[in-house]
N, C-alpha and C positions, 0 to 999 in steps of 0.2 A: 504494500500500500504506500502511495505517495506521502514523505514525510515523517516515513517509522522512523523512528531515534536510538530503536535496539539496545532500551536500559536496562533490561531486563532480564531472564534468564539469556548467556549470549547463545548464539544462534550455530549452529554446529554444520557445519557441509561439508562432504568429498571434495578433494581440492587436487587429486591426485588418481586416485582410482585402487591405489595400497588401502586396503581394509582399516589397517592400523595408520593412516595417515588421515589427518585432522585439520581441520584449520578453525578458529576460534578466534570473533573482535566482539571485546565489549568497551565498555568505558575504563575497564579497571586491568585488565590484563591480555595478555595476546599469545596464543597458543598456536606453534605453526610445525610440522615436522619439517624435519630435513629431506630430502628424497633420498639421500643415501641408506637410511635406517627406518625398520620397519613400524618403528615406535614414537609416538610422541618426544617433543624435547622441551622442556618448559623457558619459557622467556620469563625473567624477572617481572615483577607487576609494576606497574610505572606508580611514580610517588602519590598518596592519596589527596586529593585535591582539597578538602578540608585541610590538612597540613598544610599545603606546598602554595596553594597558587595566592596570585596576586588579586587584594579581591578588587575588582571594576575600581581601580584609583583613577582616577580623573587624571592625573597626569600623566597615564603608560602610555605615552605615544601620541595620545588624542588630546587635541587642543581643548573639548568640549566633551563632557563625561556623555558614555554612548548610550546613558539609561537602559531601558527595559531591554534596548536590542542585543544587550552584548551583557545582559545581565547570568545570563545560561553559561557563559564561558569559565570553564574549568583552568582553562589554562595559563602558559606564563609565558609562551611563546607570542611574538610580534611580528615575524615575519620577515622577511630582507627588505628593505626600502619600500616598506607601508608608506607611504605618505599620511601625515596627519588629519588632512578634512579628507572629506564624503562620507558615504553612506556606509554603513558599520555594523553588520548582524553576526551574531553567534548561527552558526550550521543547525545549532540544535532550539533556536529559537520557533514558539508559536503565537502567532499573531491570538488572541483571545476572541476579537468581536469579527464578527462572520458576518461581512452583508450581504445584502442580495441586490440584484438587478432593480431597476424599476420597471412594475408594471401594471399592468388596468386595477391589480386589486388595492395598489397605494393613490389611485386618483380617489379623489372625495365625488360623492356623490354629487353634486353640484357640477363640477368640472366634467362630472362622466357626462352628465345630460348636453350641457353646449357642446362637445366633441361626440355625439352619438351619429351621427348622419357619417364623420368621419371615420370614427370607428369601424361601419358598415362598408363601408367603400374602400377601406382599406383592404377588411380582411376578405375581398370579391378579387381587389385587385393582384395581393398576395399568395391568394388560392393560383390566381392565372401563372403568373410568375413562375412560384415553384414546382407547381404539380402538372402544369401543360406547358408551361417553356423550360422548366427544368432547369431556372437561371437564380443566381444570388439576389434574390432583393439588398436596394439601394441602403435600406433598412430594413433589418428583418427585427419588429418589434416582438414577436413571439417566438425568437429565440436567442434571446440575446446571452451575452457572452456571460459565464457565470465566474466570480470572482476566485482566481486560483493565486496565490502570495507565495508568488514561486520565482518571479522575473528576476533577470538583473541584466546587465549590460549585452545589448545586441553586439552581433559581431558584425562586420561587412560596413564597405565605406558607403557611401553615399548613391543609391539607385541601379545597384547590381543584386540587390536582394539581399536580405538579411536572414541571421540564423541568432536568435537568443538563447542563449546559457545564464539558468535558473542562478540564484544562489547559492542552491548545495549541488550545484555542478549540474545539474541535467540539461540535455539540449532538448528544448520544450517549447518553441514556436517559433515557426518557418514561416518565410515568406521570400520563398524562391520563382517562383510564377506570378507576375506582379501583380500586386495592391493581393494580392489571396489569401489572405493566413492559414495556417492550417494549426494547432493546439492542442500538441502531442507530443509527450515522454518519449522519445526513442530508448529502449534501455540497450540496446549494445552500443551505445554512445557514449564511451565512457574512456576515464583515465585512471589507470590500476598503477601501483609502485611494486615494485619487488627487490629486496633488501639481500646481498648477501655476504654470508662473514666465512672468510678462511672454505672460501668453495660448497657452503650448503646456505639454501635459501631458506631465511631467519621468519622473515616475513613477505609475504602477499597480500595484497589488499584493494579493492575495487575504493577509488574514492567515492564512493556517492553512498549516503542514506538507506537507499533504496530497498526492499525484499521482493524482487520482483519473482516471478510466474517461469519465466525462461531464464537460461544459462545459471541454471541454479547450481552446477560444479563451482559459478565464480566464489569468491568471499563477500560478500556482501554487507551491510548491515554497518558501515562505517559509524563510529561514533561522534558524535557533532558535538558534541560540550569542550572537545577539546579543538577544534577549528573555527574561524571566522571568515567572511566574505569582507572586502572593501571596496566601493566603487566609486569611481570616480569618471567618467565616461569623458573620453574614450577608453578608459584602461578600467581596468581591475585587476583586485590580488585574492585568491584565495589562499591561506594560512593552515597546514594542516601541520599539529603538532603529535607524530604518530607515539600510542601507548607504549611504553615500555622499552623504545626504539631510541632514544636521545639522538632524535632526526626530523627536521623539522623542512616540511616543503613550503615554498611560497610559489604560484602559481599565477604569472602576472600575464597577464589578456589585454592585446595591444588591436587597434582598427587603426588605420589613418584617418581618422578625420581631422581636416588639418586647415583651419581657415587659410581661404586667399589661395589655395591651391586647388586647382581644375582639371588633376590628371591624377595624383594619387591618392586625392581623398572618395574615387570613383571606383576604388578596386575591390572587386570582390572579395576578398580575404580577411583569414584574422592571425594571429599569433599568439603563441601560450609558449614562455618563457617559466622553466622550471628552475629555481634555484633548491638547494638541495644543501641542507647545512647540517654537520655531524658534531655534535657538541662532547661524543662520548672518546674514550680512550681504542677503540678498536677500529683499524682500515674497514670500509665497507664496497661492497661494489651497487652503484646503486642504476634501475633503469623505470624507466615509465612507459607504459605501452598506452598509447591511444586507438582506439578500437573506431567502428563506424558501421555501421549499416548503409547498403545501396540503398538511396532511398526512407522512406518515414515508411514503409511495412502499408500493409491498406491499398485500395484501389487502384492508386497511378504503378503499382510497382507489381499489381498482379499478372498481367498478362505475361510477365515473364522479359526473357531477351536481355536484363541486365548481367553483367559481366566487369571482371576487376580486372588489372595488369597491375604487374608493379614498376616502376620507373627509377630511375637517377640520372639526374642532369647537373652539369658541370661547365661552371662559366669563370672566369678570369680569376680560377683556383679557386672558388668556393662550389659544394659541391652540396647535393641534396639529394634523397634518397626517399622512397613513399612508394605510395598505391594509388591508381586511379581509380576510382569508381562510375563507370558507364553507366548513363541512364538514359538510355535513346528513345524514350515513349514517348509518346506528344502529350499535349500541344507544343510545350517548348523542354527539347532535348537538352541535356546537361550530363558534364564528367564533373565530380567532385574531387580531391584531391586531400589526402594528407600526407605530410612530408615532416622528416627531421634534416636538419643541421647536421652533416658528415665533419667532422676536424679530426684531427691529429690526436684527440680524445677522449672521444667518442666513437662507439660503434652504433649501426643503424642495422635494424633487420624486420622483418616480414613476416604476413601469414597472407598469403592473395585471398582465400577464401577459409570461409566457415558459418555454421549456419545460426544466425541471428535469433530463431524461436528453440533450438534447441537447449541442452545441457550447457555446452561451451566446454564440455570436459579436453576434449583435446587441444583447445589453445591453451586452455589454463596450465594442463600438463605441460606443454611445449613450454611457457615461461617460466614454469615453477622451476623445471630441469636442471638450466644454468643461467636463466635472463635473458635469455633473448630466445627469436623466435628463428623457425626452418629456413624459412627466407626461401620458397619453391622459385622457378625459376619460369618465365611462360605466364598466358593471360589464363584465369580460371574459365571452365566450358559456360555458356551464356544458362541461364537460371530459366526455368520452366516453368508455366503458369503454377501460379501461386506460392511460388518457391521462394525466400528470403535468400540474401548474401550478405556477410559482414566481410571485412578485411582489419588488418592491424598494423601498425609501425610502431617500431620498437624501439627505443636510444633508450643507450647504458654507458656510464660512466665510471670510474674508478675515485670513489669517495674519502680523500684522506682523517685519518682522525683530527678533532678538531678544524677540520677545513669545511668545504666548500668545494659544491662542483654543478655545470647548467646545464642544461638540456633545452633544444629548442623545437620547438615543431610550430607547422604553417596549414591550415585548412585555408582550402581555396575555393570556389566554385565558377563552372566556365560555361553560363548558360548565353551566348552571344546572342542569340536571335530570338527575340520574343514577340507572341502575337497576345491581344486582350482577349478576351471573352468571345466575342465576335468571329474569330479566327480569321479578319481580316486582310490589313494591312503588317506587314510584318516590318520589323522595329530593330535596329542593333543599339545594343545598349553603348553607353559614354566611354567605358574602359575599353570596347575595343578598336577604339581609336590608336591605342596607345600598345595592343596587344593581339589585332588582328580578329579578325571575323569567321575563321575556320574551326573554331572549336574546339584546337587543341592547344590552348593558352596553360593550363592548369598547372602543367607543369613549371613553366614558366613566371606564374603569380608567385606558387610556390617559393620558387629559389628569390625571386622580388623582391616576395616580402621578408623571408630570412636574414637578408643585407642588405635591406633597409629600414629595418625597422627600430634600429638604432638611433637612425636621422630624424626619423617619424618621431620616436618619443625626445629627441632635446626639442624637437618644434613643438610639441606638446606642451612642455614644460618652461619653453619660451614667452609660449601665450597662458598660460594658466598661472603661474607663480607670479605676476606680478596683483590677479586678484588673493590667490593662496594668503601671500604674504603679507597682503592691505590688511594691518590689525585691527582698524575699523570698522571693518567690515565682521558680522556674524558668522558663525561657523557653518553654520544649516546653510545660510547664503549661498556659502563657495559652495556647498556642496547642490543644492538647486540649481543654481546657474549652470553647472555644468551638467549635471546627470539631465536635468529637462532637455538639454539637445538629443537625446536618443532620438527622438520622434523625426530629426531632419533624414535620419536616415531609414529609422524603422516605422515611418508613416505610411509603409505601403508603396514607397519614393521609387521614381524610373527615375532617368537620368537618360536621355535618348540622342542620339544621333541624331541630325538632320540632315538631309542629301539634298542635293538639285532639286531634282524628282520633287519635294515634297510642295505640297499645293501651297503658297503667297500669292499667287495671280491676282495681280485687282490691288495689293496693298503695297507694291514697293514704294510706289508715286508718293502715297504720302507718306510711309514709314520708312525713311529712308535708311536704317538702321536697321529694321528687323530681319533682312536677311544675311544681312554680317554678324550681326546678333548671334541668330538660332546656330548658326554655324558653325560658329568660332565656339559658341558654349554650351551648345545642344538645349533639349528641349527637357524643364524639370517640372515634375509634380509630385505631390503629396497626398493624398488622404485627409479627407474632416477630418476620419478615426479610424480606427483600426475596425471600428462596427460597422459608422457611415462610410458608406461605398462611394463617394465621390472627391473629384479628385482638383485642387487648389478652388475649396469653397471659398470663395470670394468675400463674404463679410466675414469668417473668423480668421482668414487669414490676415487681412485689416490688424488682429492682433498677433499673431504668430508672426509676420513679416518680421520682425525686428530682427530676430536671428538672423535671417537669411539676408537683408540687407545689410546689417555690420557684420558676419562673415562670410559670408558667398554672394556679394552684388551683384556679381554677374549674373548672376543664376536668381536674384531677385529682377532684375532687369529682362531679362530671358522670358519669366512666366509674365513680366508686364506686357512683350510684345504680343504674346501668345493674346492674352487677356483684351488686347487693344483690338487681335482681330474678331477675336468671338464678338466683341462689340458690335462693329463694325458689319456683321455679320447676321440674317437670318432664318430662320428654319420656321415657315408657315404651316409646317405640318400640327394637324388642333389634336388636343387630348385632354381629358376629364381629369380635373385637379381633385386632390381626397381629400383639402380642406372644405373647400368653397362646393365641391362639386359641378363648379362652374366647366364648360371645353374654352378653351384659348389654346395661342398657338405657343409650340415647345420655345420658341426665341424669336422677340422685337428685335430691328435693326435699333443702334444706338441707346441701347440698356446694358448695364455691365450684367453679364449672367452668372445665376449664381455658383457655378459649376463647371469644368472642363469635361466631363463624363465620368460614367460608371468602367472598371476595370473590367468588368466581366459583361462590359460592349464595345466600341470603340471610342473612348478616349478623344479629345480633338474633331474627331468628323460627326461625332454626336453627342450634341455638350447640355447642359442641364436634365442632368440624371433626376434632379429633386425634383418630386412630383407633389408634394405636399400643398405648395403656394404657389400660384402664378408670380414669380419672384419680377414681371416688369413693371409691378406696381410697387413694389416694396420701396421702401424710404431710405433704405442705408447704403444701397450695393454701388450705384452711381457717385455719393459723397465722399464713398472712403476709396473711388478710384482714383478719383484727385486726389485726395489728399495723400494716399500712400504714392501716387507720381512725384506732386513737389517734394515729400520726405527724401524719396528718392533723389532727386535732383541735389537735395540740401546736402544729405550727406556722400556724394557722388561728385559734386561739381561737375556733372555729365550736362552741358547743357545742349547738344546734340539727340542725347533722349529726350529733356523736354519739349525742344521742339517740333519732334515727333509726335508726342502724345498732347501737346497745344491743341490742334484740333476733335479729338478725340475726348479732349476732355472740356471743352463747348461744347460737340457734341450730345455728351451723358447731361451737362449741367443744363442744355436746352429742354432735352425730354423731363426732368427733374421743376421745369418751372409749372407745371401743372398741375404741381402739388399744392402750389402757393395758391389758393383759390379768392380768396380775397384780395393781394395783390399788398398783402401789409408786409413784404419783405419775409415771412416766413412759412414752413411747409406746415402742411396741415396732415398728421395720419388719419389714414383709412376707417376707422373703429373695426380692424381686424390686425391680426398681429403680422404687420407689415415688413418686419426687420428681422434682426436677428435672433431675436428675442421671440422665434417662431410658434409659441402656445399663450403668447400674454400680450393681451390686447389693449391697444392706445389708439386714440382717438384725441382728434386735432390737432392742435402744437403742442409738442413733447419736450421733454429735459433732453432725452436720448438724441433721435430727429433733428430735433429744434438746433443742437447743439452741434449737431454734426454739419448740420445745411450750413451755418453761419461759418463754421471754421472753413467748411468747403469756398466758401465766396471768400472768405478772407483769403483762403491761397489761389483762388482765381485772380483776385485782382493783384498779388505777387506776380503771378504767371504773366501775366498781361503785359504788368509792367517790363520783363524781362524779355517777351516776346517783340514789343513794340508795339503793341497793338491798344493804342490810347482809349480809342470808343470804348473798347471789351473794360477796360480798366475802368474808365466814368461808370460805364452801367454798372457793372458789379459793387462798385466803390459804393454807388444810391441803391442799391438792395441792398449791402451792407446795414448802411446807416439806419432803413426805415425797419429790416428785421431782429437789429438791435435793440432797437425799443420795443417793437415788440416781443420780442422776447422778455426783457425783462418786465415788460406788463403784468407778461398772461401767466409768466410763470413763476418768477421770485417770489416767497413769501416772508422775507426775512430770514428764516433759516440756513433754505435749501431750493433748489429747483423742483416744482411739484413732477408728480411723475406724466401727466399732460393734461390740459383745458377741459377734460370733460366733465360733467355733472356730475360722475359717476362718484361712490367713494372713497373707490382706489386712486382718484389722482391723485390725492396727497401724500401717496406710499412714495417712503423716501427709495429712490433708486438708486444702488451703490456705482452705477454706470452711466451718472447722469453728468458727468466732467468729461466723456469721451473728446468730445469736440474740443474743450482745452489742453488736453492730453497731446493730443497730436499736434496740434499747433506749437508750444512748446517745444517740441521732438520736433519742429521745424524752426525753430529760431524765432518762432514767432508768440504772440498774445502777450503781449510785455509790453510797456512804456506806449510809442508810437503805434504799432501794432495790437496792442490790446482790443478785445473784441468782449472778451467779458468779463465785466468791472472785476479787480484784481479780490478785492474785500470780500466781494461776496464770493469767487468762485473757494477763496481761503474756508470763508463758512461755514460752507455747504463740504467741504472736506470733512471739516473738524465734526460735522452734525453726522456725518456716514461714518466715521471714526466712534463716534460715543456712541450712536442709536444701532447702527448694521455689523458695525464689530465688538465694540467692547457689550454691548445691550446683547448680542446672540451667544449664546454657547458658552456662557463665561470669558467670550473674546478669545477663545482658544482653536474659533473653526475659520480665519476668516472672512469675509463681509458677506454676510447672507445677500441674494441679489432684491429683495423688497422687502422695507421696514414699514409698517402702519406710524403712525406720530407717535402712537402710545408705549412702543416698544416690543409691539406683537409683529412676530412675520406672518409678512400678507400672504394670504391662504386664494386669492381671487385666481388665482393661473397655477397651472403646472410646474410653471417655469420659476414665479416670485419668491418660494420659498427654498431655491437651490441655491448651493453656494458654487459661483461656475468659477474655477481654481483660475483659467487665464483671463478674465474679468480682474477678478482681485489683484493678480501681478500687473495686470495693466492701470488699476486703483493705485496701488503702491508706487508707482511709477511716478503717477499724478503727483501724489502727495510729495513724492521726494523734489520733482519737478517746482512745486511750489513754497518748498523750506519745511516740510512736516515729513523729517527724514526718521522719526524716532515712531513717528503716527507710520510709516509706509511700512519699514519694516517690522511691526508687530502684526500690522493687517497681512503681510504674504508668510511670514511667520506660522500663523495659524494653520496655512492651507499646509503647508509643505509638512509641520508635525502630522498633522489629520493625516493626509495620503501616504508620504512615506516611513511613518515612525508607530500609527496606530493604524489605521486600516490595510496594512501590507500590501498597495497599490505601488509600489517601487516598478518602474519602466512600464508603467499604464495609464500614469496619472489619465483621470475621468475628465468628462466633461463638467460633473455636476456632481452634490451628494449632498445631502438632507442633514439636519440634525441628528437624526436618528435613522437608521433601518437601512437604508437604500444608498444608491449611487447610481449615475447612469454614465452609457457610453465610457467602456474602458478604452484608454490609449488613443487621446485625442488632442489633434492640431494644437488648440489654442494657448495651453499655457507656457508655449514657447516666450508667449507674451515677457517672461520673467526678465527676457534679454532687453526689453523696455526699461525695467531698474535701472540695467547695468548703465545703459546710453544716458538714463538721467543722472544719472552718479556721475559718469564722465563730464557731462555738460554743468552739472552741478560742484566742479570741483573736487569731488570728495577721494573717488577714485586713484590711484596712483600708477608710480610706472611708466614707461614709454609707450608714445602711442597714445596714452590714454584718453589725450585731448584729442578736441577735432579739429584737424589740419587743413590747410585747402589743397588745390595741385589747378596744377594748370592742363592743357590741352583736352579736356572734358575727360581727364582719366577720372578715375574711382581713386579715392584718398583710403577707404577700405579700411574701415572704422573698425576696430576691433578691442578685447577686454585684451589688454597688455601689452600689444607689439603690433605692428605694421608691417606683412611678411611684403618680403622686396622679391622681383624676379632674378635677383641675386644667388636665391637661395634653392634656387632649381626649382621656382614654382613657374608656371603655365607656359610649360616647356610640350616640344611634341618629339622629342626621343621615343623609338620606338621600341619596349623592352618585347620581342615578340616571343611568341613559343619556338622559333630556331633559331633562339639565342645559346650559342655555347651547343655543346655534348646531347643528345636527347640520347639515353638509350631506353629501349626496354628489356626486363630485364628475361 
């Protein structure tokens, strides 16, 4: 069972096939025969943890005592070069409070009845979907994902797919066929140790938890009280201090994600770097064998036809040694790869096949032997329907006493050619640009990433330690701001090619830049969520942008061209909406749409997957095009793009004047939930809206001015003026901004996202002094009143900002949506606050969110979209609270930050200044280089 901790009587298995041969792990002692002797040998019991260990002192290593999460930890070991911040769990830690999903039985009866009509249409339109097209809904609300507190740092760069590695080690959700997830335990996915002294093998041991079902010769049942996980993304370490062994593994997990570079933070791979420390009095030989299954077992791997080779390639004297793993089934064929590190040190060896549902007795025996494996020689024969394959690579070392010694190994995966859902258009991904389009790169990533990943981590730590090191800055901080980048790359993220071929017709004329653009830096999207199936949703990424424009601008710039033509663009085909039930058509010309497609249709050639709202009436999707353009501009000095999207974005703000019905200078909503906020309904001029429309004209009439274009500037400059006042007419109360104009009694529900519209401005140099748009006093406030009434008033102020407070200090019950706390809301609140000198107010408000999801609800690499006071949570592993990297930019802008780089620089020739938390990568540094590292690079052989 997933999570056993094996305290218990310990767990006894054949580990040999000798009658009288035993293997035995508990927490207290470790029992292993020899192979040479028919009899048990007893290993000393490691010292008793009530005596020996260090209890949870706040100062072993951790800047910030790791509470509850590292409370289970027995041990005294720290690991080789743990870094002091990020995320901190003992192996043998249990999250206590168990939530569940949201669903119809936590809507209040009130909320059921105005959503009934919907409710019916959905589940008519859901029936058609799954059970007569047999296709993923965009949202599948009846079956959503159920909460497993298992995640920890994805492996794979940036939109070649990714593979996540749990915290007690399991590989447990894939997303190798894009936006797809799949959420599944491989258990021959693992990494065993085997220990030996004076030529008999002392110890064996499967690192993981686990008491699975198959390969039950393995050892299993590892003990977690004496191990820790630390993450820090890109990297992790896991800490295993073996019983009784005075040998202690550190186990560190490397990705390139690497700001400011456009070639190797794209590569399929990861790295797990073994250090290996012997603190006792006897020479050891030590090896690690990482194991693999072709494939996740289950449907895509039934028909059969898969098949392994083993490999070594050798390139300017560094040398690698592994197994490929062939998976040639469709839709999209891929070879997966692991490999070890060959030196002068080390030896490397093999098991090409073995079978994945069986015992596992004969590789266990083959390691137990002497530590290493047979090493056959040849491809294994290709796998028959329903047949499983595993493979193994082996490095072993020669462990001095008291010393040290590393082991290296590289998983790679080389799926070049991928089609969506649709099985349409076919698509090469970004990396093989750099690595060729044939399919037999793996090897190649392989040896890559083995000698480079050296470089990979001082750039790591180039850009990270100058926030690490900011002692003003919180410890949780460092560690949020970083680990919340997961999602750039495990949001479901492609990363695509663009060719000639690909359809711009119609848009060079006025986008003079978009085909230099897509080209130079391919074509990127993301995922709402890991639930919703659509791909660069357009009003939350409004908040998630931040990331991706202060580290990967280009690739913020990239989805802006893309985004400028779906505008630009329409699709008059009519379909039945499941709010409204109204038909309209899938896409207006000149509306920002809210979607680039669903994965599991085609992407780009069919764009607005959400069916929920006719989104060309909504209020927000048009505002926050602008505005994330000028940000753009702001922190790019790219003025080449803006004048590109100058038109584009008159355009959206022409369709956008219709809103204004009265003509008092401000938008009026719908009385349906028009915006983002797509279950909670506003009607006429809004905090939210209101707020955004005004910031939108304020950086129109910037644009204006910068474009030349005087008129455009007068007119915008008189809607300014006249929707200023009204604004603060219809909605100031002294407080706070009401939540908008209507009768009703929820307008005066204080809304913790009603500073949006200053928020961004600010983050654009703007709403200050000359630029001020809303009066400075009040929007200060209206902070401090969402600080006292939506934070500290909810939850003890321990959950961050509830999204709707009633005046009295009740959350508003009126919508679905009002009483959720949406975690990148908050970091984009906290932003505000720090934006406008309430740095002490911002960080206790994102504070909250980050203990709730990663420290008490064991949502580590899923952060939600949402989660209640109690019970629930919705939408695991979603877009928006990338938001967080909004702090970081107000911090910078705010002085507080430190470090090089920190500030914002200008540049000249419309490059990208390429704002980042620490450093400025230079193309000095071998970034957005097109060196070609291909698969006949150096030696291929097989073996």
């Amino acid at each position: 069972m997933e999570g056993a901790l094996g305290t218990g009587t310990p767990d006894v298995r054949r580990i040999k096939g000798d009658p009288g041969t035993l293997g035995t792990e508990s927490c207290g002692s470790q029992n292993l025969a020899s192979p040479s002797h028919g009899s048990s040998e007893d290993i000393p019991d490691c010292e008793n943890p009530a005596d020996s260990r260090e209890r949870n002192d706040p100062n072993n290593g951790i800047p910030e005592d790791p509470g509850q999460l590292m409370a289970a930890y027995e041990g005294t070991a720290r690991g080789h070069q743990v870094p002091g911040f990020g995320w901190r769990i003992c192996l043998a830690h249990e999250f206590p409070e168990k939530r569940k999903p949201f669903n119809a039985n936590n809507v209040s009866m009130s909320n059921l009845m105005k959503h009934l009509g919907m409710g019916v249409r959905y589940l008519k339109w859901w029936y058609q979907k799954t059970q007569v097209e047999k296709k993923t809904p965009f949202i599948d609300m009846l079956n959503c994902l159920p909460l497993r507190q298992i995640y920890g740092c994805p492996l794979g760069g940036i939109g070649g797919g990714t593979i996540t590695r749990g915290w007690r080690g399991q590989f447990c959700r894939w997303q190798l066929n894009p936006g797809i997830y799949q959420h599944r335990t491989v258990m021959a996915d693992q990494f065993t140790v085997c220990l030996r002294r004076e030529g008999q093998t002392v110890y064996q041991q499967v690192l993981s938890l686990e008491r699975p079902n198959v390969l039950r010769s393995w050892n299993w049942g590892l003990c977690g009280f004496f191990a820790f996980y630390h993450a820090l993304y890109p990297r992790a370490w896991t800490v295993y201090q073996l019983p009784g062994q005075q040998v202690t593994l550190t186990c560190r997990q490397i990705t390139p994600i690497l700001p400011h570079d456009y070639q190797d933070s794209s590569l399929p791979v990861g790295v797990f770097v073994w250090d290996v420390e012997n603190t006792g009095d006897e020479d050891l030989e030590v090896s690690i064998m990482f194991s693999m299954r072709n494939g996740l077992g289950g449907g895509h791997d039934g028909p059969g036809g898969l098949w392994n080779e083993p490999f070594c390639l050798e390139h300017d004297g560094e040398s690698v040694q592994g197994l490929l793993l062939h998976h040639p089934n469709p839709p999209n064929p891929y070879t997966m790869a692991l490999a070890a590190r060959l030196t002068a040190d080390t030896t490397v060896t093999h098991i090409t096949a073995f079978d994945p549902d069986g015992t596992g007795q004969k590789v266990w025996q083959d390691l137990l032997l002497d530590g290493q494996l047979d090493s056959p020689s040849g491809p294994s024969p290709q796998t028959q329907k329903g047949q499983g394959i595993g493979g193994a690579v082996c490095a072993g070392a020669h462990l001095p006493r008291r010393g040290r010694c590393q082991l290296e190994f590289a998983l790679a995966w080389d799926m070049p050619k991928v089609v969506f859902g649709a099985r349409g258009q076919a698509h090469y991904r970004r990396y093989t640009r750099f690595f060729g389009q044939e399919g037999n790169a793996a090897p190649a990533l392989c040896h890559y990433a083995l000698t480079q990943y050296r470089s990979w981590e001082e750039r790591i730590v180039a850009w990270q330690n100058p926030v690490l090191e900011d002692r003003s800055l919180p410890a949780w901080y460092k560690s949020a701001l970083f680990n919340e980048l997961y999602f750039l790359a495990d949001g479901g993220t492609v990363w695509l090619e663009v060719t000639e071929e690909t359809a711009m017709e119609g848009f060079d004329g006025m986008l003079s830049q978009l085909r230099p653009t897509l080209q130079e830096y391919g074509r990127f999207a993301y995922l709402e969520g890991q639930e919703y199936h659509m791909y660069n949703t357009y009003d939350v990424h409004f908040y998630a942008s931040f990331a991706l424009i202060m580290l990967w601008p280009k690739l913020e710039l990239s989805l802006q061209y893309d985004m400028a033509v779906a505008t630009l663009s329409e699709d008059l085909t009519r379909r039945k909406y499941l709010m409204s039930g109204v038909t309209a058509p899938v896409k207006k010309k000149n509306v920002i749409p809210h979607d680039v497609g669903d994965p599991d249709d085609e992407p780009w050639l069919r764009i607005n997957a959400y069916l929920i709202h006719d989104t060309a009436d909504w209020k927000d999707l048009n505002l926050k095009f602008v505005l994330q353009i000028y940000r753009d501009f702001y922190l790019t000095g790219n003025e080449s793009f803006l004048r590109d999207m100058w038109p584009v974005c008159q355009a959206v703000m022409e369709s956008e004047m219709k809103f204004d019905k009265d003509q008092d200078g401000l938008i009026e909503n719908g009385g349906y939930a028009d915006q983002t906020y797509d279950g909670w309904i506003t009607t006429g001029p809004s905090a939210y809206c209101g707020g955004l429309w005004l910031a939108a004209v304020a950086v129109m009439v910037q644009m204006a001015a910068t474009c030349g274009t005087r008129d455009v500037q007068e007119r915008f400059s008189s809607i300014l003026s006249r929707g200023r006042e009204s604004y603060e007419r219809l909605l100031w109360n002294g407080r706070y901004y009401n939540y908008d104009s209507s009768s009703q009694p929820q307008s005066r529900i204080i809304m913790s996202d009603q500073c949006a519209g200053q928020w961004f401005l600010r983050a654009c140099g703007l709403g200050k002094g000359d630029t001020e748009v809303f009066p400075t006093p009040h929007v200060i406030r209206a902070l401090q009143t969402i600080f006292e009434v939506n934070v500290q008033g909810f939850a003890g102020g321990a959950m961050g900002a509830v999204n709707g407070m009633q005046p009295d200090g009740v959350p508003d019950t009126s919508s679905v949506q009002s009483d959720e706390v949406w975690v990148g809301v908050v970091y984009g609140l906290a932003a505000t606050m720090i934006q406008e000198g309430l740095i002490q107010e911002g960080f206790l408000t994102a504070e909250g969110c980050y203990r709730t999801v990663w420290e008490r609800l064991g949502m580590a690499f899923q952060t939600p979209e949402a989660y209640c006071q109690r019970r629930v949570f919705r939408s695991l592993a979603y877009m928006r609270p990338l938001s967080i990297w909004a702090m970081q930019l107000a911090l910078q802008q705010h002085g507080r930050a430190s470090g090089q780089g920190m500030g914002l620089t200008g540049q000249t020739s419309g490059e990208s200044m390429e704002v980042t938390a620490g450093l400025k990568f230079s193309p000095a540094m071998g970034l957005h280089t097109k060196s070609k590292a291909r698969a006949d690079l150096g030696d291929l052989d097989t073996i």
